[in-house]
C-alpha positions in Angstrom: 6.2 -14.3 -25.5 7.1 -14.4 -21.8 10.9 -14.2 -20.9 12.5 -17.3 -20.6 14.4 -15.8 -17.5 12.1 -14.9 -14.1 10.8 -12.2 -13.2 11.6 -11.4 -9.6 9.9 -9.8 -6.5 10.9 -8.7 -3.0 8.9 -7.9 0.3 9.7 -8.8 3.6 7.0 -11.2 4.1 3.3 -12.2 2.8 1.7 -13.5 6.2 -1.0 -11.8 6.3 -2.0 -11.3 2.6 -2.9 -7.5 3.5 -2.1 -4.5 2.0 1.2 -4.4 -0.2 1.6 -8.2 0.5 -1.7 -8.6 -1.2 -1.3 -6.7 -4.1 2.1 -8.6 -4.2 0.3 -11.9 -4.5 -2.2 -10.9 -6.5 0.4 -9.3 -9.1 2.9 -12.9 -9.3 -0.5 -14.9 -9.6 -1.4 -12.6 -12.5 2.1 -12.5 -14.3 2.1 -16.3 -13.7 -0.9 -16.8 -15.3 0.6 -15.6 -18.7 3.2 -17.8 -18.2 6.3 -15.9 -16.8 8.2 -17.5 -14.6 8.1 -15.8 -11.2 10.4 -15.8 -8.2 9.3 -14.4 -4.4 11.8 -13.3 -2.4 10.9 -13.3 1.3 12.8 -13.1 4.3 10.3 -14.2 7.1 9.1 -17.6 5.9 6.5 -18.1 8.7 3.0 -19.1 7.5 1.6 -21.2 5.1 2.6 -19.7 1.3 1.8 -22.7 -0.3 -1.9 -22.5 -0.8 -1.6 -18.8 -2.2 1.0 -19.0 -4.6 0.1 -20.5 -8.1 1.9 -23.2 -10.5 4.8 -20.9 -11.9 6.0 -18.6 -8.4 8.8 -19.9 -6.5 9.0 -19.1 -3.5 12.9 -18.0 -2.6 14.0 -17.8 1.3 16.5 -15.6 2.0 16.8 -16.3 5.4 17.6 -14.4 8.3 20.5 -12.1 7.5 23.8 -12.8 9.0 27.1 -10.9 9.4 30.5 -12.4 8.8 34.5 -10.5 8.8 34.4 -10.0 5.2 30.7 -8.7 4.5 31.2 -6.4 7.9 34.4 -4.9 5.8 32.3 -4.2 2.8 29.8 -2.9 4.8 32.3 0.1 6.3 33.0 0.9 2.5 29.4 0.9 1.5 28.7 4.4 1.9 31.7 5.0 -0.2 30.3 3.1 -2.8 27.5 4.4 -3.0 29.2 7.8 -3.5 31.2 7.1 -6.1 28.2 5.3 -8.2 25.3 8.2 -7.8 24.9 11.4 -8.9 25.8 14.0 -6.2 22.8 16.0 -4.9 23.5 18.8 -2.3 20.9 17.3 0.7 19.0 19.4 2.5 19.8 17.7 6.0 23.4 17.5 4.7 25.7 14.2 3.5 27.2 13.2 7.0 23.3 13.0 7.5 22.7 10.0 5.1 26.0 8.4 6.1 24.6 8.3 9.5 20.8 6.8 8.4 22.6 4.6 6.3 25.1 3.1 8.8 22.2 2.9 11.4 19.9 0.7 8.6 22.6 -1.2 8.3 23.4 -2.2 11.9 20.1 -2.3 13.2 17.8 -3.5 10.1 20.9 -5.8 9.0 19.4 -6.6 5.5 20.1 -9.6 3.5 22.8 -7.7 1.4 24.9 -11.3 0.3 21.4 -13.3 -0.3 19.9 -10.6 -2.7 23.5 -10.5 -4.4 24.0 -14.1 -4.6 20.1 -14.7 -5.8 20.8 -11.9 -8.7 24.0 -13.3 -10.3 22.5 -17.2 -9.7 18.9 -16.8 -10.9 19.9 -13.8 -13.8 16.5 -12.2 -13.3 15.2 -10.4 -16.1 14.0 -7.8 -13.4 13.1 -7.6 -9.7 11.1 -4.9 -8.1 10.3 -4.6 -4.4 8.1 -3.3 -2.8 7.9 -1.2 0.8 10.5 1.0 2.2 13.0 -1.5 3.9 13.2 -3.6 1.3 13.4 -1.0 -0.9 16.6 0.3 0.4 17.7 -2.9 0.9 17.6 -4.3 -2.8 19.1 -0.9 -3.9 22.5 -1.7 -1.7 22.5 -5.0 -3.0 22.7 -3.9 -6.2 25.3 -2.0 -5.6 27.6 -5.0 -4.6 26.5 -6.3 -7.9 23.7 -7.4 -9.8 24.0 -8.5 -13.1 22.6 -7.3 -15.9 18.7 -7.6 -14.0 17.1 -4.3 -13.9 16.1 -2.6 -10.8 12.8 -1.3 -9.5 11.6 -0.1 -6.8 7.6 0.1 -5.8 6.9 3.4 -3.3 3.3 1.9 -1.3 2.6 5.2 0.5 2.7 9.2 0.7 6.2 9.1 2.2 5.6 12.8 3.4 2.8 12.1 5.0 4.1 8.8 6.8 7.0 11.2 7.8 5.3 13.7 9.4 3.1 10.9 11.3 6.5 9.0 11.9 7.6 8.8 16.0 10.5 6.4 14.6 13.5 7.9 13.9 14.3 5.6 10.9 11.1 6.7 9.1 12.3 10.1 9.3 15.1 9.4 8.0 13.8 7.3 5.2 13.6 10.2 2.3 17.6 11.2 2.9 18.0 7.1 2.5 15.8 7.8 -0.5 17.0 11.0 -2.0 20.7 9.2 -2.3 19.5 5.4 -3.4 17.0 5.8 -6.0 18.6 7.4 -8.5 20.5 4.2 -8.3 17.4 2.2 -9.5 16.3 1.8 -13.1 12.9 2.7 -12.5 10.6 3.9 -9.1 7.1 3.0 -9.8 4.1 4.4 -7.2 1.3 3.2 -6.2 -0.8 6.9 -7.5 0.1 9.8 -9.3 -0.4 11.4 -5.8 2.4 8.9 -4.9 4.4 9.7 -7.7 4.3 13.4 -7.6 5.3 13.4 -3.6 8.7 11.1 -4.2 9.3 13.3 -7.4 9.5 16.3 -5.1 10.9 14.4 -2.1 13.4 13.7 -4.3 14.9 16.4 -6.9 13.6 14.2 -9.5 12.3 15.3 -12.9 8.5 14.9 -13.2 7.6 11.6 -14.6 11.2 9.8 -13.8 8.2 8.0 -11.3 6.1 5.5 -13.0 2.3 5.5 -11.3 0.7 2.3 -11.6 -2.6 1.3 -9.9 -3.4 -1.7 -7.2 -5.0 -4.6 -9.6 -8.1 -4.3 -7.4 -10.9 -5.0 -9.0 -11.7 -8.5 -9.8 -15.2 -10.7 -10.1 -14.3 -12.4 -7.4 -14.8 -9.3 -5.3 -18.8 -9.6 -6.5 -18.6 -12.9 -5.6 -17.7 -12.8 -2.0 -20.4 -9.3 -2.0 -23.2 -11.9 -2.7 -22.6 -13.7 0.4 -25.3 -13.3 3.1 -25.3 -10.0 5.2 -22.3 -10.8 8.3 -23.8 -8.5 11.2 -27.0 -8.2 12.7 -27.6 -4.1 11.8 -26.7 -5.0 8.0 -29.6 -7.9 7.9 -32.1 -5.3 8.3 -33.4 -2.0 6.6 -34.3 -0.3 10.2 -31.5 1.9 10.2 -28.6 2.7 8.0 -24.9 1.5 8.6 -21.9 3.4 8.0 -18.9 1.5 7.3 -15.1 2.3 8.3 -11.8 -0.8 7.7 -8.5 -0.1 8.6 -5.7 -1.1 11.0 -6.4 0.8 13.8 -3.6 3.1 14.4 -3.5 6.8 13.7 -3.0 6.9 10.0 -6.6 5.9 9.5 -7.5 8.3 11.9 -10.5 6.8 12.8 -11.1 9.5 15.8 -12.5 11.7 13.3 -15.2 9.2 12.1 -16.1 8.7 15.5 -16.8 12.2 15.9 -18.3 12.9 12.9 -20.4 9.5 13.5 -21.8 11.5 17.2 -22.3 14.5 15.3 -24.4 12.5 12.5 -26.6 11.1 14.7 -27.8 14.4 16.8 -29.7 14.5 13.8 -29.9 11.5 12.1 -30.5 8.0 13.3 -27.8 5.4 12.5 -25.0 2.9 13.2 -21.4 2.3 12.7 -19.3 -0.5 12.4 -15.7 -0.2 12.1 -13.6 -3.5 11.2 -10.3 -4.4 11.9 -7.8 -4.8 14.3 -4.8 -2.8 16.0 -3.2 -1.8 19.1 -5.6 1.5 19.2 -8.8 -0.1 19.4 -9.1 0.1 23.0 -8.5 3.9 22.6 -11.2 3.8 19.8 -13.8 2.0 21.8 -13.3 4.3 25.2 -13.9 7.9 22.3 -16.8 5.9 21.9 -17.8 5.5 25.1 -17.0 9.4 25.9 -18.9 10.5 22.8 -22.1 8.6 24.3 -22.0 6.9 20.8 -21.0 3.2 22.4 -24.1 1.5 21.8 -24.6 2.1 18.1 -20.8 1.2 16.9 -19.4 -2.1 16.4 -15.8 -3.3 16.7 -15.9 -6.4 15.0 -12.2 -6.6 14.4 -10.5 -8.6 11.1 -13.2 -10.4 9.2 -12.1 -12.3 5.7 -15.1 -10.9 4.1 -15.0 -7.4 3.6 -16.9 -7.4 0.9 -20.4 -8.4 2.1 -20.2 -5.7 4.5 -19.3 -3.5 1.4 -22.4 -5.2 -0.4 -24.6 -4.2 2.7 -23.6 -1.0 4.3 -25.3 2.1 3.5 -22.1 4.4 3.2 -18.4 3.9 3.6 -16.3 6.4 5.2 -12.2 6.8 4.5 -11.2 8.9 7.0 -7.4 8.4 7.1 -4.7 11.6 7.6 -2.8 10.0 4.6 -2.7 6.8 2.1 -1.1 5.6 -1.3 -3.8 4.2 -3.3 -6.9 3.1 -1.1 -7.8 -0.4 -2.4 -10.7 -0.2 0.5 -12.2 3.1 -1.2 -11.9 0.8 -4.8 -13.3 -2.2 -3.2 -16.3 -0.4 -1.7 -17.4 1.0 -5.2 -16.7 -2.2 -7.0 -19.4 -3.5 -4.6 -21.4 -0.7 -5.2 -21.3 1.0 -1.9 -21.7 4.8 -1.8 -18.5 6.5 -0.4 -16.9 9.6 1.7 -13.2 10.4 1.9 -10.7 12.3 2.8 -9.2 14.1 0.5 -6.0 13.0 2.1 -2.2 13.0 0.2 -2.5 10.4 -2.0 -4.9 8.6 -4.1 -8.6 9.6 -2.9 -9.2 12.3 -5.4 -8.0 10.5 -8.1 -9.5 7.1 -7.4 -13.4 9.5 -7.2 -12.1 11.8 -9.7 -12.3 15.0 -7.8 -15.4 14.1 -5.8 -17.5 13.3 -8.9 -18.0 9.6 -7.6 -18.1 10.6 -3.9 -17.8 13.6 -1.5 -14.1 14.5 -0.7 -13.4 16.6 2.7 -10.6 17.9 4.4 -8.7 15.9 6.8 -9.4 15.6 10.6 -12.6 17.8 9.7 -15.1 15.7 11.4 -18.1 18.4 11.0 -17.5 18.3 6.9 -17.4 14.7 7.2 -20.5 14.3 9.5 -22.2 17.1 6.4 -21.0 14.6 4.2 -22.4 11.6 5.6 -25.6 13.1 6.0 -25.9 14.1 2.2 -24.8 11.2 0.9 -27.5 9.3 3.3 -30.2 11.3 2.0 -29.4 10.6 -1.6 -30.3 7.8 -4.5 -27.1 5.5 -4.4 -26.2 4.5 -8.0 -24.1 1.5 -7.3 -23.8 0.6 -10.7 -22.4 4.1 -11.7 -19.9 3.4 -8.6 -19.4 -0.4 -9.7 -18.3 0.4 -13.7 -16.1 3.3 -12.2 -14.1 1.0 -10.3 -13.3 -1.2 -13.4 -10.2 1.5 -14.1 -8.8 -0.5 -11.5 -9.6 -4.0 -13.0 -6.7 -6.6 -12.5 -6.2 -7.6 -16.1 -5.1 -3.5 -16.9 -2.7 -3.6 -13.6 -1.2 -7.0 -14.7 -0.6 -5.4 -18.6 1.3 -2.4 -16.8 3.7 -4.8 -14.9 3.9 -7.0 -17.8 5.4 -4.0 -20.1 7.4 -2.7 -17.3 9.2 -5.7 -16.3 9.9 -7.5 -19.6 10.4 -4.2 -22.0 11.3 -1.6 -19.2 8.3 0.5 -20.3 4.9 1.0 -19.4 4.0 2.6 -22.8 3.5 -0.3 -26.0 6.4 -0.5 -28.2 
């Protein structure tokens, strides 16, 4: 029987619906629809929530954050307190180190310490998890100030090694010594991969499997749905010439340079097209490599479309060439539509999402003449999309939603 007190979330926002904000959606909607009370804690409120969230998810403001005499005095102590309440750890980049990164996120990121504290002891959540680094952290020092008897968890979206040696920011560099000191704290740290998982473990001292990995809840028939619709471009609504597909925010984590140039290298020998969709301050950057790679004329920028899936449906291949990830719902979306793939074998989630390469060629990152070898191959052979569609179904929504289910109301993956 579902709890009779809520379940709670926490992200920063769910504008756009992509990414971690969409598996965030999709998971409420999911635990709603077995009847559990749900509460979504947000602290941007722009955009219209109201059509996406179901009967059963309140959504919870918690405003922009605010400082006041008494919460800037518990503030100075808060490094204190968390001292006194973990378990000390000898850190590699020493303790004045995450005194520093902590005093800095909370002058500059100034997170809604007294909302998240006021929400736990008012609502008595059975559990709240968030979700993404910043409110991660955040929810962890709230707790700290007190929380009640709701248990903590905390969701890890990406390779946090990777996204540190990509970082330019200094607070994403400093995010794993924010990391290494707070999540102890929490009752649970679930990932998005066992890639995921095994990076935080390391990243920090933890004992292997103190990280929960549990999947995006991807796959759904409404995917096929949306694949049926009629084919979006002009070079997918004919049989003349294939079309490789690449999606992603254009900046450098999807690394879409080296599809660019694997793309010119492909077509020396092989006739073709490209279309690449979505948006992002780099795709001026990505549309003059094309120009200089004499490739212009046969790739297409499209930018965000709300159909990715009939592209999916249509294209010939599609290409994940990013320098790191979590779990790639695009790679699982693609074979639910039964679109032949090629990846990276980037930290985390590629190799185990095509098991090794047995569902689709894996190749080194930033290698664009493997990835050019493995367009090629993959080209030249017999697509099983149904092979590719049936794989995907380890990703299926209902077995996500069981996993959050148990976690959240038992405090344990595993049936009891």
């Amino acid at each position: 029987m579902p709890a009779a007190r809520p379940l709670a979330f926490y992200i920063h926002s769910v504008r756009s619906g992509l990414g971690a904000e969409k598996v965030v959606l999709n998971v409420v909607s999911g635990l709603a629809g077995r009847g559990h009370e749900i509460d979504l804690l947000i602290e941007d409120a722009e955009g219209d929530l109201s059509e996406r969230l179901p009967a059963g998810v309140n959504l919870v403001d918690l405003g922009p954050a605010t400082l006041n005499p008494v919460m800037e005095a518990l503030l100075s102590t808060l490094s204190l307190l968390i001292n006194l309440f973990r378990r000390a750890k000898a850190d590699p980049c020493g303790k004045e180190s995450f005194r520093v990164a902590l005093a800095r996120f909370l002058f500059k990121r100034r997170p809604p310490l007294y909302a998240l504290r006021r929400y736990l002891f008012r609502r008595r959540p059975q559990a709240i998890i968030s979700f993404l680094n910043y409110p991660n952290i955040a929810l962890l020092l709230a707790a700290q100030l007190g929380k009640g008897d709701a248990r903590i968890y905390v969701n890890v979206r990406n390779n946090i090694s990777g996204e540190v040696a990509g970082a330019k920011s200094r607070r994403m560099r400093e995010m794993p010594v924010l990391m290494r000191n707070l999540f102890p704290l929490a009752d649970g740290v679930v990932a998005v991969s066992g890639g995921v998982a095994a990076d935080t473990e390391r990243l920090m001292d933890m004992p292997a499997g103190r990280v929960t990995a549990i999947f995006n809840p991807v796959y759904r028939p409404q995917i096929l749905a949306l694949a049926d619709a009629a084919a979006p471009h002009p070079w997918l609504q004919t049989d003349s010439l294939p079309v490789v597909l690449g999606v992603g925010k254009m900046k450098p984590q999807k690394d879409f340079p080296t599809l660019l140039k694997a793309f010119a290298l492909l077509r020396q020998e092989h006739p073709a097209k490209l279309i690449i969709l979505g948006d992002g301050a780099g795709k001026e950057g990505l549309e003059a490599l094309a120009e200089t790679l004499g490739i212009r004329a046969d790739v297409a920028f499209p930018g965000y479309v709300a159909n990715p899936y009939a592209y999916f449906r249509h294209a010939s291949l599609f290409v994940l060439s990013s320098a790191w990830e979590g779990l790639p719902n695009v790679l699982i979306e693609a074979m639910a539509c039964g679109c032949p793939v090629v990846s990276t074998d980037c930290p985390s989630g590629p190799s185990e999402i095509l098991d090794g390469g047995r569902f689709g060629r894996l190749v080194p990152v930033g290698d664009y003449e493997e990835m050019a070898k493995a367009i090629r191959e993959t080209l030249e052979q017999t697509a099983a999309p149904a092979a590719l569609a049936e794989h995907a179904l380890r990703f299926s929504f209902d077995r996500v939603i069981d996993r959050y289910d148990r976690l959240l109301t038992r405090g344990s993956v595993e049936d009891r």
